[in-house]
N, C-alpha and C positions, 0 to 999 in steps of 0.2 A: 610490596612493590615500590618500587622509584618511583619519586614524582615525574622523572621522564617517560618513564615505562608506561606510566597511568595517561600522561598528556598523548603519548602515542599510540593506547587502545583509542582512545578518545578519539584523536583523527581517525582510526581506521573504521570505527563504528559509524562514524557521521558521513563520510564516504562512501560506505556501505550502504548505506539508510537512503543517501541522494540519488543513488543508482536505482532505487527499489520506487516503485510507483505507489503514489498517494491516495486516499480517499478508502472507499467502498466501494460494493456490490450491491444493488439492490436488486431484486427480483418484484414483477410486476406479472400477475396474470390478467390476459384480453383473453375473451370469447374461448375461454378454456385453455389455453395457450402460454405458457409463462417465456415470459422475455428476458434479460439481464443487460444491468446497464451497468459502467461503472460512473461512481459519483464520485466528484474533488470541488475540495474550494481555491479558487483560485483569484485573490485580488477581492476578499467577498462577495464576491459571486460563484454561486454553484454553477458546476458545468459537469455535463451529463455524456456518453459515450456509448452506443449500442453494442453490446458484445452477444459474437456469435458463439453458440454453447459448447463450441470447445474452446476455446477463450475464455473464457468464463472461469474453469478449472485449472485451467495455469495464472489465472490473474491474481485467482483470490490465493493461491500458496504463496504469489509473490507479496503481496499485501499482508499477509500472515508474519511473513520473513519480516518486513517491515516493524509490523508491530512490536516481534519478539528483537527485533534488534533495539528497539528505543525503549524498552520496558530495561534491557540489558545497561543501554545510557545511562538509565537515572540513577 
């Protein structure tokens, strides 16, 4: 590959990756109940986001997308 060719996955990766939403999913059960929230750091501080359980399943493949796109970066 060209070193242009290679600077230009590069952008398109990093593009891609800024599109895709950051953090996790954590799962919490109350009173038998489990809840999902997504977690980011943002500015060092953690910031938290209630998601409803269908939410939940498209969030985390977009986060997955993410991860496998920056594992591809390095």
């Amino acid at each position: 590959m060209e070193r242009r060719e290679i600077l230009n996955k590069i952008t398109e990766l990093t593009e891609q990756i800024g599109r895709l939403p950051k953090g996790y999913i954590s799962k919490k059960t109350i009173n038998g109940k489990t809840y999902y929230y997504h977690q980011w750091s943002e500015g060092g501080v953690k910031q938290s986001r209630y998601l409803h359980d269908e939410e939940a399943a498209q969030l985390a493949a977009k986060i997955e997308q993410r991860k496998a796109l920056q594992a591809k970066l390095r």
